[in-house]
NUDO-359150 format. One line per field, with one value per residue: residue number from 1; residue in three letters; y, x, z of N, C-alpha, C in turn. Coordinates in steps of 0.001 Angstrom, whole numbers, plus 500000, padded with zeros to 6 digits. Atoms other than C-alpha are relative to their C-alpha. Example, Ala and Ser with C-alpha at 12.3 -4.5 7.8 and 13.67 -1.06 7.14 Angstrom:
BEGIN
num = c(1;2);
residu = c(ALA;SER);
ny = c(498810;498810);
nx = c(500890;499180);
nz = c(500000;499940);
cay = c(495500;498940);
cax = c(512300;513670);
caz = c(507800;507140);
cy = c(501200;501090);
cx = c(500900;499230);
cz = c(500000;500730);
//
This chain:
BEGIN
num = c(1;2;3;4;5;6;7;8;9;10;11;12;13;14;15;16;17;18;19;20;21;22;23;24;25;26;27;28;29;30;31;32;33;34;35;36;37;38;39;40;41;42;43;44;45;46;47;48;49;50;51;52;53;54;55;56;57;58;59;60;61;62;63;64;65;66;67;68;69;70;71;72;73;74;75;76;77;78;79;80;81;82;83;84;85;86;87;88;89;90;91;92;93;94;95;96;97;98;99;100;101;102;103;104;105;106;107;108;109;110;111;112;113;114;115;116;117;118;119;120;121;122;123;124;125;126;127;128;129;130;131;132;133;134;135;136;137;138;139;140;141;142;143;144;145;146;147;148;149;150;151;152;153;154;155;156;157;158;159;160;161;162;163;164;165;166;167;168;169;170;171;172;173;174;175;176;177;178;179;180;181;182;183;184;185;186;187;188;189;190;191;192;193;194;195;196;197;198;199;200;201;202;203;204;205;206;207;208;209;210;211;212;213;214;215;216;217;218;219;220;221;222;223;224;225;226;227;228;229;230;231;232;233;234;235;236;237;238;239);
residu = c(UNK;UNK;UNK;UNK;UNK;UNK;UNK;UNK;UNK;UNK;UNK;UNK;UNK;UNK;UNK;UNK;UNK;UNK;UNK;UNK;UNK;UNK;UNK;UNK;UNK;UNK;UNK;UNK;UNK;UNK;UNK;UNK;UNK;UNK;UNK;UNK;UNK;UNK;UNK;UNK;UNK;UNK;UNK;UNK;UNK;UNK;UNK;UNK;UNK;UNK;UNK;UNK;UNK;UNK;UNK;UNK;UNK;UNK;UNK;UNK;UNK;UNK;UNK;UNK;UNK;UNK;UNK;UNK;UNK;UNK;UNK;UNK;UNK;UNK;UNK;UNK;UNK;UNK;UNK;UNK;UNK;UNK;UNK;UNK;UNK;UNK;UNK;UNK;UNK;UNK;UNK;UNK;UNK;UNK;UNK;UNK;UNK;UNK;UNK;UNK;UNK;UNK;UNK;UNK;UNK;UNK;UNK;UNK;UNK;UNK;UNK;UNK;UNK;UNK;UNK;UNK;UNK;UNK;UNK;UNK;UNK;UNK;UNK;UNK;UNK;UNK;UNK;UNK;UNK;UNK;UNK;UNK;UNK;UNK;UNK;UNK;UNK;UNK;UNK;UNK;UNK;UNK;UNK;UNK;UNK;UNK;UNK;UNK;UNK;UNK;UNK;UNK;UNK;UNK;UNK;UNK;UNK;UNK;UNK;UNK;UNK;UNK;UNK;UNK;UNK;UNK;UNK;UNK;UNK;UNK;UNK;UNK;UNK;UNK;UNK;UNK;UNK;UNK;UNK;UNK;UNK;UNK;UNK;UNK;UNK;UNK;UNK;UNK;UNK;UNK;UNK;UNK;UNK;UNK;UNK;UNK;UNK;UNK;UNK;UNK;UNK;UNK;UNK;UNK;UNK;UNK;UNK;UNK;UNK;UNK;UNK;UNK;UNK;UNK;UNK;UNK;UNK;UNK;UNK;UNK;UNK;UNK;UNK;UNK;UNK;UNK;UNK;UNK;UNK;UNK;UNK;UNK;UNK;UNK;UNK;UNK;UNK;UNK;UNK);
ny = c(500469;499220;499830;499495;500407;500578;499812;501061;500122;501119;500586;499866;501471;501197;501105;500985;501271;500975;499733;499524;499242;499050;499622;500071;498819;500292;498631;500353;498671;500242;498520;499809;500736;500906;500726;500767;499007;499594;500530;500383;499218;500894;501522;499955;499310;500647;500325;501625;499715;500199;499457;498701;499098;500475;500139;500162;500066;498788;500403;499758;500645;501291;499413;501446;499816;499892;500516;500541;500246;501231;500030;501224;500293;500101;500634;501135;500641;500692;501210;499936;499608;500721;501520;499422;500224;501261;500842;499671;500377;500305;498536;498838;498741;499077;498540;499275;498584;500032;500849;500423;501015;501318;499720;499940;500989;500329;499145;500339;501421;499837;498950;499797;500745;500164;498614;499485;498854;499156;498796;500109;501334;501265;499533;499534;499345;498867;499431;500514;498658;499008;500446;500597;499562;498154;499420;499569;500993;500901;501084;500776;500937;501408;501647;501291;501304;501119;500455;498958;499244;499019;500148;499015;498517;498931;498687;499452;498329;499501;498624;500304;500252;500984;500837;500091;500870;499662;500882;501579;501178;501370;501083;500876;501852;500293;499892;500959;499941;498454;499282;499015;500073;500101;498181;498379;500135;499793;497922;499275;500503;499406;498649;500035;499712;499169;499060;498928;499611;500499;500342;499341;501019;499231;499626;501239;500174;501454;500364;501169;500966;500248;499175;500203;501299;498943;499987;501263;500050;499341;498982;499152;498579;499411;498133;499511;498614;499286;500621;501479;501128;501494;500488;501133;500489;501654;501645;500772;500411;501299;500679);
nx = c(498611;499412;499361;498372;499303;498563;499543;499554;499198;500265;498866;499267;500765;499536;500414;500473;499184;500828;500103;498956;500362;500754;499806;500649;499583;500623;499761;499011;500305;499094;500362;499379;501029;501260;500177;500951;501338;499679;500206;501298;501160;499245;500301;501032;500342;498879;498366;498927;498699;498726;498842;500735;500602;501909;499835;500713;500168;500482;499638;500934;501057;500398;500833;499680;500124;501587;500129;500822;500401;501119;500738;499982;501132;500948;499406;500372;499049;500428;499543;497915;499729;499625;499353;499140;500179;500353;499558;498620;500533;498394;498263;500257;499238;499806;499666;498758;499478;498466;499040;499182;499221;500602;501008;499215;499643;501338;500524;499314;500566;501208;499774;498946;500677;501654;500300;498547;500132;500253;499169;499467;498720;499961;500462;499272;500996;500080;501125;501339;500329;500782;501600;501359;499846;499991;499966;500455;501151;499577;501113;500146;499505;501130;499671;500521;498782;500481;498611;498975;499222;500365;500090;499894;499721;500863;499781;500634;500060;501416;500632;500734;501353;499764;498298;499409;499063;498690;499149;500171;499041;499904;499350;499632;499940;500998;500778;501421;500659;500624;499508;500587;501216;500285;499558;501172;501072;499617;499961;501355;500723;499504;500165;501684;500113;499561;500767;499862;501438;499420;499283;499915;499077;499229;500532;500095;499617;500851;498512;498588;500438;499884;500889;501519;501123;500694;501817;500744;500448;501242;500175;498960;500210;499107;499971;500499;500200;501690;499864;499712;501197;499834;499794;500701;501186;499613;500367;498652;499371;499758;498371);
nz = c(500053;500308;501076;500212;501141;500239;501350;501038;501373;500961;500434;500964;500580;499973;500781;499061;499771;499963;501260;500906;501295;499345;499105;498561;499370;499158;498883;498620;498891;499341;498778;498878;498595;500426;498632;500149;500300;501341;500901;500133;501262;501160;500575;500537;501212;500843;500124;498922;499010;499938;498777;499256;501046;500446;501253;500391;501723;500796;501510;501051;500931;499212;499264;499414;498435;499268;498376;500033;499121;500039;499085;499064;499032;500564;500734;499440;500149;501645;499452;500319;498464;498652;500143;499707;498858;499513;499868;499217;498892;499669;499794;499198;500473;499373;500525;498938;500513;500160;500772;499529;501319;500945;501019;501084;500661;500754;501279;500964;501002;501194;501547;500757;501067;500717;500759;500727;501155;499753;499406;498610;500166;498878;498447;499240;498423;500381;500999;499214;498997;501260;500792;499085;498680;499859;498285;500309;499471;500026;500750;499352;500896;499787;500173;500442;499302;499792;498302;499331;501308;500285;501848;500937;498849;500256;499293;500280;499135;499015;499699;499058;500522;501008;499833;500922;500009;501046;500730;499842;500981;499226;500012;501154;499792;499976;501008;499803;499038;500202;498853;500414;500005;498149;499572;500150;498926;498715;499542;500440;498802;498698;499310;499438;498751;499419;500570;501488;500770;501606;500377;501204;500276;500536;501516;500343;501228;500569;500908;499260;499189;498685;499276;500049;498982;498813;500012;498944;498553;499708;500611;500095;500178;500427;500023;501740;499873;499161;498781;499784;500717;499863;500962;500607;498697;499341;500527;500490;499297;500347;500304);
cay = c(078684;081133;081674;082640;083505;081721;081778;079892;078967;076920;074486;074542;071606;068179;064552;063073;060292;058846;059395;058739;061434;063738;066637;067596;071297;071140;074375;074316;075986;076094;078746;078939;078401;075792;073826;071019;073411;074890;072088;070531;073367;072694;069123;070293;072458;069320;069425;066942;066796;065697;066008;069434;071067;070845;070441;070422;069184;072227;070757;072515;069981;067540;067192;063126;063765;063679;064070;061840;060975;058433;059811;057353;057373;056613;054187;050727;047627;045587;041716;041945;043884;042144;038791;040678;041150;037796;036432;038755;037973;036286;039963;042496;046071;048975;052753;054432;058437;057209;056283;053622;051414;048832;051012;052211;048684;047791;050750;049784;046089;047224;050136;048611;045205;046503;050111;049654;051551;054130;057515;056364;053804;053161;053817;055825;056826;060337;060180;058057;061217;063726;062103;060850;062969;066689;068757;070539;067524;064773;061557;058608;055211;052259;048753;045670;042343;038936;037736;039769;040272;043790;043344;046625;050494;052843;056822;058854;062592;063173;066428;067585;066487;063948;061364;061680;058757;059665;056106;052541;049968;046193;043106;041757;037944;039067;040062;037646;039220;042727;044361;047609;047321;046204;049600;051760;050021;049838;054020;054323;052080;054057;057408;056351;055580;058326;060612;062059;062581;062057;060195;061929;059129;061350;061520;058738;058313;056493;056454;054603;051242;051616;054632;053847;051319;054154;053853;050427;052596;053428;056094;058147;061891;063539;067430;069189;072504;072442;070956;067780;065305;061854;059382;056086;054676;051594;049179;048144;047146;043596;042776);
cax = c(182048;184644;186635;190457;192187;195161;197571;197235;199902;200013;202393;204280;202209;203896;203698;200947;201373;197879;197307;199526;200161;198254;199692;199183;199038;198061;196614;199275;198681;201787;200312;202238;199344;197451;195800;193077;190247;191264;191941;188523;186960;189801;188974;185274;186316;188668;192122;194567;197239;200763;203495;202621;201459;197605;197122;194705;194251;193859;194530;193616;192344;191663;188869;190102;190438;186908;186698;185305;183708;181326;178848;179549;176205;174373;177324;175988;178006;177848;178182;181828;182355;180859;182421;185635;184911;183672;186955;189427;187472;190978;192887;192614;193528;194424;195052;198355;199520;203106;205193;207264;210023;208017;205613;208527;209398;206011;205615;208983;208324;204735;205947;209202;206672;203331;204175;207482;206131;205093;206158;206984;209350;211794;210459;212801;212298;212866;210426;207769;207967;207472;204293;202608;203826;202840;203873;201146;198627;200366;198222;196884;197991;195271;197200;196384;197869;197574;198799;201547;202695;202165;200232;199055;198586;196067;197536;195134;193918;191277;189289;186697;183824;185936;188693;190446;192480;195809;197345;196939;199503;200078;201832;202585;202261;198647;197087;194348;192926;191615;193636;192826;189452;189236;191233;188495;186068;187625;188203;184406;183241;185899;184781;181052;181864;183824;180874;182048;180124;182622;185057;187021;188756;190585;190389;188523;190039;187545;190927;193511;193112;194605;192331;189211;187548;186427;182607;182248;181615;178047;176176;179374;179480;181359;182219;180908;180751;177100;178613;179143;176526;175431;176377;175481;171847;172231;170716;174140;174865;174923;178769);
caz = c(584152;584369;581245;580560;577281;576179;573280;570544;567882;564729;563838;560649;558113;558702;556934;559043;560958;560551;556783;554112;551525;553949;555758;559211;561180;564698;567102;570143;573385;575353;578712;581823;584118;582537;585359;585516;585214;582040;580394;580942;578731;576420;575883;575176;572552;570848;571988;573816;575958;575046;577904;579031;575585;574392;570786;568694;564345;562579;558733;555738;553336;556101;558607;559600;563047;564980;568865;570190;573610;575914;578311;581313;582639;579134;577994;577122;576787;573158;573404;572104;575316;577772;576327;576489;580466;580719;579456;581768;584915;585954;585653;588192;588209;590443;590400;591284;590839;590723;587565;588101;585823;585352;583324;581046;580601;579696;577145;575484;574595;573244;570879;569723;569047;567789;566877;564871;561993;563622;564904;568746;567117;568914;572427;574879;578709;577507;574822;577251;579906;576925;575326;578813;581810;582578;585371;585110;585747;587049;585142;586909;585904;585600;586064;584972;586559;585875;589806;590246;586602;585582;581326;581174;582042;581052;581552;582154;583037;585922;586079;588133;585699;583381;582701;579595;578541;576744;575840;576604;576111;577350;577534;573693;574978;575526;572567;572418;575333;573722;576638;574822;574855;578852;579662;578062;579888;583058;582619;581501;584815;587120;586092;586714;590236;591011;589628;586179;583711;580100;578886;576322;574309;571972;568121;566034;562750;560291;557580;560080;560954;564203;565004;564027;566797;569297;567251;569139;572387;572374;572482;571758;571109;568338;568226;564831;563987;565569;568919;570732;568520;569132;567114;565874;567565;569246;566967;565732;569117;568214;566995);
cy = c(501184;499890;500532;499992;499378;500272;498892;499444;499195;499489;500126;498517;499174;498725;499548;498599;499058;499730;500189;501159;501311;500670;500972;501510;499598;501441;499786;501011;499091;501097;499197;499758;499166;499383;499020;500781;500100;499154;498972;500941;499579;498822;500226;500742;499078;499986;498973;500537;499035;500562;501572;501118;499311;500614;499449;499501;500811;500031;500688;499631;499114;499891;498171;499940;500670;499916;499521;499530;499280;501094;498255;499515;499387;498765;498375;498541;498704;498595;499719;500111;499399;498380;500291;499851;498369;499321;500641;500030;499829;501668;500956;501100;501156;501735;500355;501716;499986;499476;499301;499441;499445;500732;500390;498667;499558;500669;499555;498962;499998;501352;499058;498108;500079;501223;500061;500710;501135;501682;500187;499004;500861;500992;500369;500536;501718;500564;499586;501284;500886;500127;499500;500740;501526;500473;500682;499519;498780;498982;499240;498544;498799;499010;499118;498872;498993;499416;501243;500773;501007;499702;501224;501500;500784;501635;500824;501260;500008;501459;499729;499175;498497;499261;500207;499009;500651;498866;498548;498860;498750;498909;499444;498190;500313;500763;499638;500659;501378;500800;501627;500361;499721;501063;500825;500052;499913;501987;500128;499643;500995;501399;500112;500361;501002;501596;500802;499766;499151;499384;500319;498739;500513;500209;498686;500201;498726;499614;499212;499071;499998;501330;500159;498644;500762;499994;498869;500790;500759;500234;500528;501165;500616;501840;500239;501051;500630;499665;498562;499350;498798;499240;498708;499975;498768;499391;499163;499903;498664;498826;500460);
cx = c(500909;500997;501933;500438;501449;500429;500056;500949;499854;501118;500277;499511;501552;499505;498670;500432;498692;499023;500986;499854;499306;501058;499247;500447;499505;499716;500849;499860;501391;499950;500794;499155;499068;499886;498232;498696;499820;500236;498882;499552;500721;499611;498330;500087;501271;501462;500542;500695;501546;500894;499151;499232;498657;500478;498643;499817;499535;500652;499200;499188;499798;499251;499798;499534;498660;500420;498981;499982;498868;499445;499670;498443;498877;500983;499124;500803;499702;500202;500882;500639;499776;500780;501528;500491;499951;501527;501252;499444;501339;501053;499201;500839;499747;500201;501348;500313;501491;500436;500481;501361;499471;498977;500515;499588;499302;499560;500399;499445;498137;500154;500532;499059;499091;500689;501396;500034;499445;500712;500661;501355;501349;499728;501154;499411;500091;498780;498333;499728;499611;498785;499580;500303;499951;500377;498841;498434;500715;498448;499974;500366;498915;501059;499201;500872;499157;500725;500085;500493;499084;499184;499425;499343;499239;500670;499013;499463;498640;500221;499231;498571;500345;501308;500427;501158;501027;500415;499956;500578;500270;501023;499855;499262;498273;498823;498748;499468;499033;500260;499513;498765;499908;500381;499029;498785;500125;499651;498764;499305;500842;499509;498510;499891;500892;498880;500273;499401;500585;501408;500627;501466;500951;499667;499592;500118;499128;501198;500871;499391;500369;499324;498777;499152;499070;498298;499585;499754;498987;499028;501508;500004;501215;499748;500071;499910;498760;500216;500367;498135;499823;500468;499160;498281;500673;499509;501015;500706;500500;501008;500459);
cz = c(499722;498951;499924;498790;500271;498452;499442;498573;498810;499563;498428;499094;499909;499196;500825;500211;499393;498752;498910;498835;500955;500396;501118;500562;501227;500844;501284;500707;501429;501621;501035;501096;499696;501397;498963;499303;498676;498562;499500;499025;498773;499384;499531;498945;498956;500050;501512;500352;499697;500270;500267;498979;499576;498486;499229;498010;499277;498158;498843;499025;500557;501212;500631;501722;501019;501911;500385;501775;500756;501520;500907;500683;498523;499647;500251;499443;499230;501077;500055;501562;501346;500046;500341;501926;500231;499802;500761;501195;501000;500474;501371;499640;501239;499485;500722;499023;499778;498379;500758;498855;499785;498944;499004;499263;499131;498782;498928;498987;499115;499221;499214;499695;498906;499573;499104;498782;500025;500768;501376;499956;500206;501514;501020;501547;499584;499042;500608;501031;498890;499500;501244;501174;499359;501638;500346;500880;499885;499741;501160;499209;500363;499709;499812;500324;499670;501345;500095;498602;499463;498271;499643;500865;498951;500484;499903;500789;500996;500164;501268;499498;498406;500017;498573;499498;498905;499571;500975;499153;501131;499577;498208;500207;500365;499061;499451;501082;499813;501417;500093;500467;501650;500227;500047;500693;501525;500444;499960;501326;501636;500191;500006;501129;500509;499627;498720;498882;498293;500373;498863;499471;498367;498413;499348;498447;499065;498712;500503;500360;501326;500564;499582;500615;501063;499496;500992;501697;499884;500729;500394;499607;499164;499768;498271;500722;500670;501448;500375;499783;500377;499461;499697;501050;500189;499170;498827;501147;500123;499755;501359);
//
């Protein structure tokens, strides 16, 4: 694999968002020629992509933030999960490389319901291009329709060897449906058949309740100082 340096900076420690009382530094790589390539190795050595800057959790008394990822070809699917499937049978879903409005719209009404205490509050089209669009690597967008009505949108990065999901948000009025949860499995079954290998589903917080569910996808692979590790065994595949 051919290699390239880049620069790396460090942000200035912040409140975190996903730990109270905690604060937060992050490594930021802002290069001029980033491209697909490059940020595949990136994502194997732990960092993300928001809007066109990669970023990584570089905290001094805090070591919260785990990357975390599903080998598509070993992934196997709990009962939760396939009951999940079993009960969105009804939805269908497509791929498109376009934004459109309706996927704003869709973001808005699920920040400014579910996330209002959070750091995206209140949801703007300025701040939705910022945090999910790069020029760099235009994303792909997974839909979700019940019919015709749009409930929800997966953004997410294709490489040559992986998909990386950045953010998954849906319809409010369907909550009961673990919309969430169908997304990740939709991305984990699309980048089977398109041949890729990982799924890098970003950081799994065992401290936040809203970022700690990513163990339910097993076998999953977290990055330690010795490398990308396995994790759990399957015989808590059961819930």
């Amino acid at each position: 694999m051919n290699s390239k340096s880049v620069s790396v900076g460090i942000s200035q420690p912040f409140d975190c968002n996903y730990i109270e009382g905690n604060k937060e530094q992050l490594l930021v790589i802002q290069e001029p020629q980033i491209d697909a390539a490059l940020f595949e190795q990136l994502l194997t050595m732990g960092f993300r992509r928001n809007g066109n800057a990669i970023y990584k959790p570089r905290c001094p008394s805090c070591q919260a933030c785990q990357s975390i990822r599903l080998n598509v070809n070993d992934f196997i699917l709990s009962k939760r999960q396939k009951r999940t499937l079993k009960n969105n049978q009804d939805l269908h879903w497509k791929v498109t490389h376009t934004s459109r409005p309706e996927h704003y719209d869709l973001y808005q009404r699920y920040i400014n319901e579910r996330h209002n205490d959070g750091p995206m509050f209140p949801a703007s089209p300025t701040q939705y291009d910022d945090f999910l669009l790069s020029d760099w690597l235009p994303p792909m967008f997974i839909e979700v329709f019940d019919q015709d009505r749009l409930i929800g949108v997966a953004v997410t990065d294709e490489m040559m060897s992986s998909f990386s999901a950045i953010y998954s948000y849906f319809d409010p009025d369907y909550t009961d449906r673990s919309l969430g949860s169908l997304m990740i499995l939709i991305q984990c079954q699309l980048a089977k058949s398109l041949g890729k290998r990982f799924l890098y589903l970003g950081y799994q917080i065992d401290q936040n309740r809203k970022m700690n569910y990513k163990r339910q996808y097993r076998p999953y692979q977290i990055l330690t100082a010795l490398g990308w590790q396995v994790g759990e065994n399957l015989t808590a595949l059961s819930r």
